[in-house]
Backbone as ProteinMPNN parsed JSONL, in Angstrom:
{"seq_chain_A": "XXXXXXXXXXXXXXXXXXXXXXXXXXXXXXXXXXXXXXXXXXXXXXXXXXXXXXXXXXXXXXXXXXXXXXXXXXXXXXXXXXXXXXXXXXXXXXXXXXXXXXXXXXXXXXXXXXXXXXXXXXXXXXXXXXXXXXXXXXXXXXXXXXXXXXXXXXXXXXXXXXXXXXXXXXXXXXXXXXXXXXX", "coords_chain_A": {"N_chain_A": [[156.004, 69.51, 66.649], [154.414, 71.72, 64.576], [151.772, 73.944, 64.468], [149.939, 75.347, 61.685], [148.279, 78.495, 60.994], [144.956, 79.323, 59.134], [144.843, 81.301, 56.023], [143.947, 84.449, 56.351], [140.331, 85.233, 55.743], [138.753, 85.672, 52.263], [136.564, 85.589, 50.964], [133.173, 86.483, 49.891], [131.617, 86.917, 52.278], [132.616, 88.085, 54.343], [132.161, 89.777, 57.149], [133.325, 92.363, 57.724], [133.796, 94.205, 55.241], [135.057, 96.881, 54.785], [138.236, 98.73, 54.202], [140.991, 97.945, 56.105], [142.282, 100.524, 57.22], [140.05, 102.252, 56.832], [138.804, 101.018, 59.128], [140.333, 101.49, 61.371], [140.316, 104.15, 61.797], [138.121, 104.624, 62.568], [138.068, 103.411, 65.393], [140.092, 105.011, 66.113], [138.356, 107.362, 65.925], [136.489, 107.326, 67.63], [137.06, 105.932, 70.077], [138.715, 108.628, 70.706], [136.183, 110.228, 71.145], [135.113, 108.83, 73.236], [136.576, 109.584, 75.232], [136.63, 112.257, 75.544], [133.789, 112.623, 76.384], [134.025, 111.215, 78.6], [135.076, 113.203, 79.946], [132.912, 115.082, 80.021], [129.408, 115.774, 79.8], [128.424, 116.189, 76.363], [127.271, 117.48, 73.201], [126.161, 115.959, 69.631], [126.858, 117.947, 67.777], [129.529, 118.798, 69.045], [131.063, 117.067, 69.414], [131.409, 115.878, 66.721], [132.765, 118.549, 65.683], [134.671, 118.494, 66.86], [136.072, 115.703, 65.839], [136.288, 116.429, 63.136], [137.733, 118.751, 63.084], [139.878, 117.056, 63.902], [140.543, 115.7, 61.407], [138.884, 113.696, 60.513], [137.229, 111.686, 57.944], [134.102, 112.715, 56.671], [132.315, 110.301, 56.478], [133.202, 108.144, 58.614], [132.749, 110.067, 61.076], [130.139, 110.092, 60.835], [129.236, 107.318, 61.111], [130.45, 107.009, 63.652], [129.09, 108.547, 65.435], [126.659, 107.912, 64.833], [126.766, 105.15, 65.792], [127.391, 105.787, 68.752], [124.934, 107.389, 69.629], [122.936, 105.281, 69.434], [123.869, 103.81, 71.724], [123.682, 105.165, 73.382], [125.273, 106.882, 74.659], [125.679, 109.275, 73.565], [123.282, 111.951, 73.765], [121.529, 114.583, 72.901], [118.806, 115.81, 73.849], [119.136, 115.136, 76.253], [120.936, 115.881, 77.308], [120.587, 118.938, 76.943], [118.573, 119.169, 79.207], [120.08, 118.7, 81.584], [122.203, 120.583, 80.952], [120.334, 122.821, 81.436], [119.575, 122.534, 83.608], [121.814, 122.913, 85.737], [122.553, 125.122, 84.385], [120.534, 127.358, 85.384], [120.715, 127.371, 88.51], [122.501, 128.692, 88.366], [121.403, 130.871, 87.957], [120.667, 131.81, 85.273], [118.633, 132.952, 82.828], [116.164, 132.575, 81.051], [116.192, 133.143, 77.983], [119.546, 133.249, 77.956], [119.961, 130.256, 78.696], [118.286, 128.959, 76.246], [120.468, 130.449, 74.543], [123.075, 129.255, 74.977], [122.801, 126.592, 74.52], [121.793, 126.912, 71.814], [125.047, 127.443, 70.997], [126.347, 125.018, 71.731], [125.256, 123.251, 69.846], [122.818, 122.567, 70.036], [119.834, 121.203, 68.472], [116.85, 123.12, 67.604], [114.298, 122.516, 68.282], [114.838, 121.104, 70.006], [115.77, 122.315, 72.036], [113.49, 123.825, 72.144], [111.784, 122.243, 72.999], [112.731, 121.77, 75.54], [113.387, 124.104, 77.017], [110.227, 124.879, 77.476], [109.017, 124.115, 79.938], [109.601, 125.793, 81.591], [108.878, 128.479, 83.932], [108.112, 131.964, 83.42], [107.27, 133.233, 85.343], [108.666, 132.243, 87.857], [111.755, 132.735, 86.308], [111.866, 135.208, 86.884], [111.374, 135.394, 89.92], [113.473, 134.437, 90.363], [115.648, 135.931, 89.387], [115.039, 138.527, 91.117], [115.905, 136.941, 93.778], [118.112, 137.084, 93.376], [119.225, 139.452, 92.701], [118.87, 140.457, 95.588], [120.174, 139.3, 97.297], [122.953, 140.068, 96.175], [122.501, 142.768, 96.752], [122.492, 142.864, 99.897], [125.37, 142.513, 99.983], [126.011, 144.871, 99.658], [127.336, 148.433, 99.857], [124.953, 151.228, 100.654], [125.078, 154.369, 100.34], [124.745, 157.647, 100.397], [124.228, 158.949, 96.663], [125.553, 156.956, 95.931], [123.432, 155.036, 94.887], [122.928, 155.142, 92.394], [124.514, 153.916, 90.922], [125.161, 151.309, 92.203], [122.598, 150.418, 91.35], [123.404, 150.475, 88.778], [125.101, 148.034, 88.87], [123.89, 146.122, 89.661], [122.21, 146.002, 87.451], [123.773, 145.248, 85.638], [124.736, 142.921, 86.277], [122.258, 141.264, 85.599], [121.978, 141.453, 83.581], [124.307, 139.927, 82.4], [123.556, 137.334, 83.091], [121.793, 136.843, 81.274], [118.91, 137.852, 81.32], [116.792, 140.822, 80.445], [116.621, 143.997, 79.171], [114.195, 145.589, 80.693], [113.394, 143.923, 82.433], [115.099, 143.597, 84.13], [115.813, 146.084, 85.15], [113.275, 147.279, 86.264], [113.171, 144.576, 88.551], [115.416, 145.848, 89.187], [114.764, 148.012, 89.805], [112.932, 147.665, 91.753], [113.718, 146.497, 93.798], [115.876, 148.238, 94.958], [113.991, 150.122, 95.929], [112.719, 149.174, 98.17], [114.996, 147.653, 99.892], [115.966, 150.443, 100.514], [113.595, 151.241, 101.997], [113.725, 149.422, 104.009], [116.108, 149.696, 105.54], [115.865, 152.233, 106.308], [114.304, 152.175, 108.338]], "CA_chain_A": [[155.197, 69.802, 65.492], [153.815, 73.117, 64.804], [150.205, 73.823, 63.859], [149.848, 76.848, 61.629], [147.188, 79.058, 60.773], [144.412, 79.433, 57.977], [144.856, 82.772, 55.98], [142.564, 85.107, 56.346], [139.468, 84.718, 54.391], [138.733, 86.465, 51.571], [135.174, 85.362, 50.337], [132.609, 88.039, 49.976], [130.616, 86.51, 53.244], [133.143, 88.369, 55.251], [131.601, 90.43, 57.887], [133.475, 93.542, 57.48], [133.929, 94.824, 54.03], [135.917, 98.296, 54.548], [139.198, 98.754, 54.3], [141.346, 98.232, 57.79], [142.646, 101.823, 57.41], [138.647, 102.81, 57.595], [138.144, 100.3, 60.209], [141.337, 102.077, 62.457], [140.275, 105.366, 61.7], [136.788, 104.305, 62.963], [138.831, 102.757, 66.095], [140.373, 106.122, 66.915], [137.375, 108.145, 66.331], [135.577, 106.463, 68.889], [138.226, 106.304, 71.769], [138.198, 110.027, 70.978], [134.793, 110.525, 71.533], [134.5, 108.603, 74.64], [137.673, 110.48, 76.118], [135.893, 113.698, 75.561], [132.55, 112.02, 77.337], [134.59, 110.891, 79.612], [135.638, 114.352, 81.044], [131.323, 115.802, 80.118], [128.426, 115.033, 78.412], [129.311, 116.723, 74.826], [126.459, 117.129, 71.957], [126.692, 115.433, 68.55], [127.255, 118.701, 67.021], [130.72, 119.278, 69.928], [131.666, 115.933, 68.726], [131.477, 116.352, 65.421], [133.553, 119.344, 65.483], [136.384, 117.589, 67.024], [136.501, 115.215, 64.961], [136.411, 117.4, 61.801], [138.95, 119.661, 63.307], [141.096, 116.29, 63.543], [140.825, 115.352, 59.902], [138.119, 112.367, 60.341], [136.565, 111.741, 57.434], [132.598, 112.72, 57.16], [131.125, 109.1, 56.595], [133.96, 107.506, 59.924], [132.325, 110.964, 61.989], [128.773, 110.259, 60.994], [128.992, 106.407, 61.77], [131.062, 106.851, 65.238], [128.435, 109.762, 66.647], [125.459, 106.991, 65.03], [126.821, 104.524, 66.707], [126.976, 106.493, 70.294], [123.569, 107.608, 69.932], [122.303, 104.163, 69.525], [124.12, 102.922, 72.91], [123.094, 106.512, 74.567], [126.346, 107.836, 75.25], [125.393, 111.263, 72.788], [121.391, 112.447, 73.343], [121.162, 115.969, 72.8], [118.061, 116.073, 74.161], [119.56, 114.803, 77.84], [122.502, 116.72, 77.618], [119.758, 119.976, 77.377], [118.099, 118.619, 80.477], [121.104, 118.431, 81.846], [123.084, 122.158, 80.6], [119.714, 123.899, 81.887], [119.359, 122.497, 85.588], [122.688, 123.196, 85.736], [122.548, 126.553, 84.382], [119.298, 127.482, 86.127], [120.912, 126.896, 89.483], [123.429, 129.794, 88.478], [120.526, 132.346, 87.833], [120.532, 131.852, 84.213], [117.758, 133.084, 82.163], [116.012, 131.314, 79.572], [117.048, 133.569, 76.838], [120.858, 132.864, 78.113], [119.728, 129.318, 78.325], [118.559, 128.911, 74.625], [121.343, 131.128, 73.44], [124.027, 128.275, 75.458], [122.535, 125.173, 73.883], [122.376, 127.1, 70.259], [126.072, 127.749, 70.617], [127.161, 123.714, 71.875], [124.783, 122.785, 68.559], [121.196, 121.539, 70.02], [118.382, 121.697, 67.245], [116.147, 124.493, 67.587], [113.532, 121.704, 68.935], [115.052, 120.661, 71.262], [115.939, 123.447, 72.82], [112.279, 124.698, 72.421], [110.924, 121.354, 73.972], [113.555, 121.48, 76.97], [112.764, 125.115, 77.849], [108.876, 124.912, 77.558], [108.662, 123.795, 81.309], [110.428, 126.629, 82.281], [108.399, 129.297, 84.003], [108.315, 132.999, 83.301], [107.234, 133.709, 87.245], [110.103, 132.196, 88.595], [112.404, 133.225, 86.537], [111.597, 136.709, 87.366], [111.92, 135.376, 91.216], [115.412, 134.607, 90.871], [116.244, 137.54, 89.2], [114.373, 139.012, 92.164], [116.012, 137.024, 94.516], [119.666, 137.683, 92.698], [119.471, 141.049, 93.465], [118.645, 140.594, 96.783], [121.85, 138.613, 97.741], [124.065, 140.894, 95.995], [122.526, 144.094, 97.505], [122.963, 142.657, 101.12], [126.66, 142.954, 100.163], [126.545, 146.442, 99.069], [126.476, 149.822, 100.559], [123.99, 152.244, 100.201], [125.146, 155.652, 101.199], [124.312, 158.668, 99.57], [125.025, 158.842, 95.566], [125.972, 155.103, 95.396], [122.21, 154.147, 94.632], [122.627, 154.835, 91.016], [125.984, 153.027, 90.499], [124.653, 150.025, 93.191], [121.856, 149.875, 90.441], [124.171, 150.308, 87.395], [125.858, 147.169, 88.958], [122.977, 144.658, 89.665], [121.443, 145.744, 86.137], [124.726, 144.234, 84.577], [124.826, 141.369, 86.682], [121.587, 140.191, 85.324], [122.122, 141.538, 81.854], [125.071, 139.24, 81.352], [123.09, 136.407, 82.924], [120.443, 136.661, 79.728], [117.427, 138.787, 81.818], [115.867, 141.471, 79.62], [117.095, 145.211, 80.107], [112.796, 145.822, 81.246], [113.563, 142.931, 83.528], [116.57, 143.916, 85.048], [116.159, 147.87, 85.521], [112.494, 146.775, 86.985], [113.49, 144.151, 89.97], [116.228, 146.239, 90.487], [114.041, 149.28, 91.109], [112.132, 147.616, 92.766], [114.707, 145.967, 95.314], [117.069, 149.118, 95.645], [113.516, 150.982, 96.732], [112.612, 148.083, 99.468], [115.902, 148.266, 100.53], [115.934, 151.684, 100.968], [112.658, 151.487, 103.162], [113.939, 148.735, 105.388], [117.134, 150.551, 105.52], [115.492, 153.699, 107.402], [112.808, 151.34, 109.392]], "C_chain_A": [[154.442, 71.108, 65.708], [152.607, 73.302, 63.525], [150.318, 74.982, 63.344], [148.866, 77.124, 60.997], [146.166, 78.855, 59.41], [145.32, 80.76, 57.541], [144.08, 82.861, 55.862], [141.558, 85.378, 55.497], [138.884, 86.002, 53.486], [137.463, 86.777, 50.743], [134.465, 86.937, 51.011], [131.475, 87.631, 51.209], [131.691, 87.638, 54.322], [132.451, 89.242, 55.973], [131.872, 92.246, 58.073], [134.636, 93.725, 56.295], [134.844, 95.682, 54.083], [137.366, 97.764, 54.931], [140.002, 98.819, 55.359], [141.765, 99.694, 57.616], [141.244, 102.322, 57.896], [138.492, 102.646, 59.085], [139.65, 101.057, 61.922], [141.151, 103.286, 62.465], [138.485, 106.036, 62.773], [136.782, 104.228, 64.942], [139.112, 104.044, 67.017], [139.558, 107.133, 67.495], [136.947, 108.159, 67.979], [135.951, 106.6, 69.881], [138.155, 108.0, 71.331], [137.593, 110.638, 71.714], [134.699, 110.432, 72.747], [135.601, 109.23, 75.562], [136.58, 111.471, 76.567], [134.492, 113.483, 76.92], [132.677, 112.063, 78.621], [134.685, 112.469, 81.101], [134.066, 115.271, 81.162], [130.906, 115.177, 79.264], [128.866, 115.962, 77.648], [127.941, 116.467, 74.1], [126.974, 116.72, 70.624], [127.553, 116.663, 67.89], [128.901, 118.726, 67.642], [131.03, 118.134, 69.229], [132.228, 115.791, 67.534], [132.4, 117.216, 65.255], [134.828, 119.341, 65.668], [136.842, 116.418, 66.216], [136.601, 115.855, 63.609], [137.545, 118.076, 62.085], [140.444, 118.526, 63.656], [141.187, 115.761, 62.226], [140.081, 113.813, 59.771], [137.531, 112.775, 59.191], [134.754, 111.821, 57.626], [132.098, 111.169, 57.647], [132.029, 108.103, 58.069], [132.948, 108.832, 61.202], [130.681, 110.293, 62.124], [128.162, 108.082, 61.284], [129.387, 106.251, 63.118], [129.845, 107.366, 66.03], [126.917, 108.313, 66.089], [125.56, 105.63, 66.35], [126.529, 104.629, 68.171], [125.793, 106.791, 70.375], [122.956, 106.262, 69.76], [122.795, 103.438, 71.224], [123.903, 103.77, 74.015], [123.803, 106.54, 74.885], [126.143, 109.59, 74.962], [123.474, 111.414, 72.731], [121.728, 114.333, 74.045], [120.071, 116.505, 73.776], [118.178, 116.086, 76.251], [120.127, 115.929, 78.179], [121.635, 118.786, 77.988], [118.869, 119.994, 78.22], [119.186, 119.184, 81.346], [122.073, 120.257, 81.975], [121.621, 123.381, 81.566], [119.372, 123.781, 83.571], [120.502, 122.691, 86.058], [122.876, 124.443, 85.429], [121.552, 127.814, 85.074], [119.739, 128.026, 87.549], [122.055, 128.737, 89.526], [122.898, 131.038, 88.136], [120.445, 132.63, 86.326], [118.956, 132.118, 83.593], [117.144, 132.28, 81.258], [116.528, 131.936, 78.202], [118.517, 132.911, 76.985], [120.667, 131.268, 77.698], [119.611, 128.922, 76.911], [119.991, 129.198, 73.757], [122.956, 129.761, 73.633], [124.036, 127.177, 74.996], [121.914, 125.695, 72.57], [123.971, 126.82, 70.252], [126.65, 126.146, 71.135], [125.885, 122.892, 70.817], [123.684, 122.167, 68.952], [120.703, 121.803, 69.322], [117.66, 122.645, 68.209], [114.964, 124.105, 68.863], [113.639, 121.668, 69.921], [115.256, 121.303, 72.521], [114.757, 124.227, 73.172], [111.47, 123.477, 73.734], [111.32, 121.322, 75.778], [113.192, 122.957, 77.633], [111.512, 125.23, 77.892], [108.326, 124.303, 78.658], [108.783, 124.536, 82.311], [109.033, 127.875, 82.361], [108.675, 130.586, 84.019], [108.523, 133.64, 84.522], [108.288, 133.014, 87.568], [110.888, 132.03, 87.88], [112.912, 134.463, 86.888], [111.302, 136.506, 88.956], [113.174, 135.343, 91.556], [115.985, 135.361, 90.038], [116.316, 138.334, 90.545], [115.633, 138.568, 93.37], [118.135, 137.043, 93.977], [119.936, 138.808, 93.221], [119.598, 141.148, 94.898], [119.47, 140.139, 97.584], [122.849, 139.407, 97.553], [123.63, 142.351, 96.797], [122.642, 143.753, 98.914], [124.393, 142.99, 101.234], [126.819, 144.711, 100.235], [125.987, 147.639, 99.882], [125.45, 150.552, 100.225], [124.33, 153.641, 100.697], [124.575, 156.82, 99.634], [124.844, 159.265, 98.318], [125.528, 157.872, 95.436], [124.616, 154.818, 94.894], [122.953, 153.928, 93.169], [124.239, 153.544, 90.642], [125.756, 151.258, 91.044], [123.579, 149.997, 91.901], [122.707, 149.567, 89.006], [124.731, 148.63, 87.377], [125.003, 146.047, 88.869], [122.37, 144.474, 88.53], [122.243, 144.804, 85.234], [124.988, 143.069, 85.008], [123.492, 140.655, 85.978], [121.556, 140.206, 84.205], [123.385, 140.288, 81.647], [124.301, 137.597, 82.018], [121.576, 136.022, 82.204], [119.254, 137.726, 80.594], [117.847, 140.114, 80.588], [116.432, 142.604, 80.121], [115.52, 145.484, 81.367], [113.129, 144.992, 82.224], [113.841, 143.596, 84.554], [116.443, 145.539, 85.194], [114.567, 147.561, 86.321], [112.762, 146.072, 88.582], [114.268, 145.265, 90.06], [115.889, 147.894, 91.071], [113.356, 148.701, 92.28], [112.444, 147.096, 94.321], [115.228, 146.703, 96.172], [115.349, 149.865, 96.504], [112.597, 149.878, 98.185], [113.571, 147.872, 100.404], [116.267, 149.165, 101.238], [114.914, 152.239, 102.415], [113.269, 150.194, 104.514], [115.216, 149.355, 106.057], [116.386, 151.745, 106.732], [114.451, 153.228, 108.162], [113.752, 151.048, 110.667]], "O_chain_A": [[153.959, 71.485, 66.775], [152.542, 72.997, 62.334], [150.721, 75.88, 64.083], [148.344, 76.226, 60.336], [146.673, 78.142, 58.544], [146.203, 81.253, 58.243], [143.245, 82.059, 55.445], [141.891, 85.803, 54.391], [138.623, 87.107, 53.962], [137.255, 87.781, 50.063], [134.756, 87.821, 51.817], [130.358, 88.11, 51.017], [131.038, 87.911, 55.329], [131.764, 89.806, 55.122], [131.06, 93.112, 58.399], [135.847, 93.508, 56.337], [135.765, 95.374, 53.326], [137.666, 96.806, 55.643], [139.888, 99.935, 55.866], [141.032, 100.169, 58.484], [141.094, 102.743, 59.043], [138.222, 103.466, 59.963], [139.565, 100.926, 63.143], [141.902, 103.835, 63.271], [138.036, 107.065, 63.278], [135.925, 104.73, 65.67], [138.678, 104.241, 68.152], [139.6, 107.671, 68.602], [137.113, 108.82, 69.004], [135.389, 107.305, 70.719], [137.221, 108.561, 71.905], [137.941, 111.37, 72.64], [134.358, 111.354, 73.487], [135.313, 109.32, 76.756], [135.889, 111.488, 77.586], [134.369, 114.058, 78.001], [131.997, 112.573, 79.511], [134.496, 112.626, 82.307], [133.899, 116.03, 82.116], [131.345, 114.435, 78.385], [129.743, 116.687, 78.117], [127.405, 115.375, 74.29], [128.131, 117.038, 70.351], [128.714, 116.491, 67.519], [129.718, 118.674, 66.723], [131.355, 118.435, 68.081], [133.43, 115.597, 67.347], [133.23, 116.739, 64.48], [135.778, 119.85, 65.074], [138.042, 116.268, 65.987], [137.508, 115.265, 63.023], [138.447, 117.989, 61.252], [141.621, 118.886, 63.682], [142.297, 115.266, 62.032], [140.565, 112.91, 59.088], [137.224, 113.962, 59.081], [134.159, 111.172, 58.486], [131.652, 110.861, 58.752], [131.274, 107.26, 58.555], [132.494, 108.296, 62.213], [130.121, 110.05, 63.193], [127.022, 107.703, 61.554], [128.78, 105.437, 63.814], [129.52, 106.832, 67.09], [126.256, 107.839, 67.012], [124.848, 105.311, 67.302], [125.74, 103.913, 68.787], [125.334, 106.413, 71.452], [121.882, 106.45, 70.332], [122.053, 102.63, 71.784], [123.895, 103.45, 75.203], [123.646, 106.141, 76.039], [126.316, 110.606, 75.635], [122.69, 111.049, 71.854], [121.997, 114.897, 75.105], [120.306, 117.502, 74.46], [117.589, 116.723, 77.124], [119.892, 116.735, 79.079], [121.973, 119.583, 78.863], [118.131, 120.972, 78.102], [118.982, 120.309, 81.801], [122.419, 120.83, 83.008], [121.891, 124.43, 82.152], [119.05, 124.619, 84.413], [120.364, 122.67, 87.281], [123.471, 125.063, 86.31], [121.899, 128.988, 85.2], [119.223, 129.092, 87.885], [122.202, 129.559, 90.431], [123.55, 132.075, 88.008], [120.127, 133.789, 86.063], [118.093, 131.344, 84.007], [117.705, 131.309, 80.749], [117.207, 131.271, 77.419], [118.769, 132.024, 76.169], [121.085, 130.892, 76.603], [120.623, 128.566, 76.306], [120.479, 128.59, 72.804], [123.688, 129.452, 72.692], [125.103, 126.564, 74.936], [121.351, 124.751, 72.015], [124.298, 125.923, 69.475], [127.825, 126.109, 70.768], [125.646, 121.747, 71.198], [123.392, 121.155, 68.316], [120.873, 123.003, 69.102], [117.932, 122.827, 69.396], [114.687, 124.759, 69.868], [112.864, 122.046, 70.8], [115.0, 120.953, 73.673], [114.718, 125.05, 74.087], [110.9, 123.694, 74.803], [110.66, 121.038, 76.778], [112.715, 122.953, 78.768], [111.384, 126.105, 78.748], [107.171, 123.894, 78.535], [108.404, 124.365, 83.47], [108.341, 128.193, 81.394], [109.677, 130.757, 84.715], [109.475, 134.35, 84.847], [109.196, 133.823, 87.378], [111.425, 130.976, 88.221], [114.081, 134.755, 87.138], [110.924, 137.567, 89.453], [113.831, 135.843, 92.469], [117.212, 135.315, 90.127], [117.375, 138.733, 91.03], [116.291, 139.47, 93.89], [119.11, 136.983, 94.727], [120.776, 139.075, 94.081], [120.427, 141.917, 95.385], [119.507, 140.627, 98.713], [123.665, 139.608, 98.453], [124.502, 142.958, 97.419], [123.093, 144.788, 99.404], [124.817, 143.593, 102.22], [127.63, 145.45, 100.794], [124.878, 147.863, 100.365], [125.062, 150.276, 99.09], [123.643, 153.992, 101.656], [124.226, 156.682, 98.462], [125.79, 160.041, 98.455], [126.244, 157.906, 94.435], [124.829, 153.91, 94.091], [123.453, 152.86, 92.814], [124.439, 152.473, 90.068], [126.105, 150.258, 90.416], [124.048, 149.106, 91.194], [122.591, 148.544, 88.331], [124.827, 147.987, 86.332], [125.26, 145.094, 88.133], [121.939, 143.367, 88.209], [121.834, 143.96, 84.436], [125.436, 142.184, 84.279], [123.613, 139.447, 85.769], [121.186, 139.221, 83.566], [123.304, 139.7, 80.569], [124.561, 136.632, 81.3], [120.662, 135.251, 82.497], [118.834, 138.532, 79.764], [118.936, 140.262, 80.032], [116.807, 142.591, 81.293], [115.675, 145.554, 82.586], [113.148, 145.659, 83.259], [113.212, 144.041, 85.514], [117.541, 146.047, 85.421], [114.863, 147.677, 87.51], [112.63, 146.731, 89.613], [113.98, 145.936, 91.051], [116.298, 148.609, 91.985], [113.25, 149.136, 93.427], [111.87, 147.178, 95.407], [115.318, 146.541, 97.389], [115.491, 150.138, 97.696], [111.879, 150.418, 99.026], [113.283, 147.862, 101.601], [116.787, 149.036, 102.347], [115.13, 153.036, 103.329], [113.122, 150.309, 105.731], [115.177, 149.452, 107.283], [116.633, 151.785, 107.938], [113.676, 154.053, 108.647], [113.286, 150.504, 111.668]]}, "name": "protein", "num_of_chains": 1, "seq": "XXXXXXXXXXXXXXXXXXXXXXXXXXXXXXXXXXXXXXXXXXXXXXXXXXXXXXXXXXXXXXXXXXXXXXXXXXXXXXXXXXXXXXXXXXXXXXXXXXXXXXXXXXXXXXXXXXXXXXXXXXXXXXXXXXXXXXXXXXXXXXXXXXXXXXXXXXXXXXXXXXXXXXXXXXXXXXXXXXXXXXX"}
């Protein structure tokens, strides 16, 4: 004897309303998402953009990324914790900083609240002490200064420092240099 099933119920108590196509589209999102996670943290906005650039609909994008922020897989606010002690570490500026977590989509906020711990004096030490690593490599002979400066100014120009910054330490390194150099 064989027992067979109800069918599936159809009353309006049912628990989920949307259409299974929604509810598989919802399905994929999601595994998406947490792929992506999977390999870094990712902001809503990075998220968002991958799913848009796969053809998710808005209201499946803007319940998947709610969802994740409710179970704290997506906080923006971490993830800029997170992008600046990490970028910090590589001599990054705070301008650079800001400009790195505008372009992976943090609010303005957040980005103001996460760098507002950040000190002006040290990052104008590790500028300082930037230079001072790379000019150990470098020669100094006679008519290299200016070019040995041309070089450390663009090393800190592309890591966000200020031209005033960066033509500053690195006078002020190449002429410390120069005196321990002939000491």
């Amino acid at each position: 004897m064989t027992k067979s099933c109800p069918p599936p119920s159809t009353s309006d108590t049912a628990p989920d309303r949307r259409p299974p196509d929604i509810h598989s589209r919802e399905e994929q999102a999601r595994n998406l998402c947490l792929r992506l996670l999977t390999a870094r943290a990712r902001t809503r906005a990075e998220l968002s953009d991958q799913l848009t650039r796969r053809g998710y609909p808005d209201e499946v994008i803007h319940r998947v990324l709610d969802r994740l922020e409710d179970v704290g897989l997506v906080d923006d606010a971490e993830f800029a914790e997170q992008f600046v002690r990490s970028a910090r570490q590589a001599g990054k500026s705070r301008r650079a900083l800001a400009a790195g977590l505008r372009d992976k989509g943090v609010d303005d906020e957040v980005i103001e609240a996460t760098l507002a711990g950040l000190d002006s004096g040290a990052e104008r030490q590790r500028a300082e002490q930037l230079v001072r690593d790379r000019l150990r490599r470098e020669k100094l002979d006679d008519g290299d200064e200016l070019k040995v400066a041309r070089r450390l100014v663009g090393m800190l120009a592309r890591r966000g420092y200020s031209q005033s910054v960066a033509l500053d330490v690195v006078k002020v390194a190449l002429a410390n240099e120069r005196e321990r150099r002939t000491v």
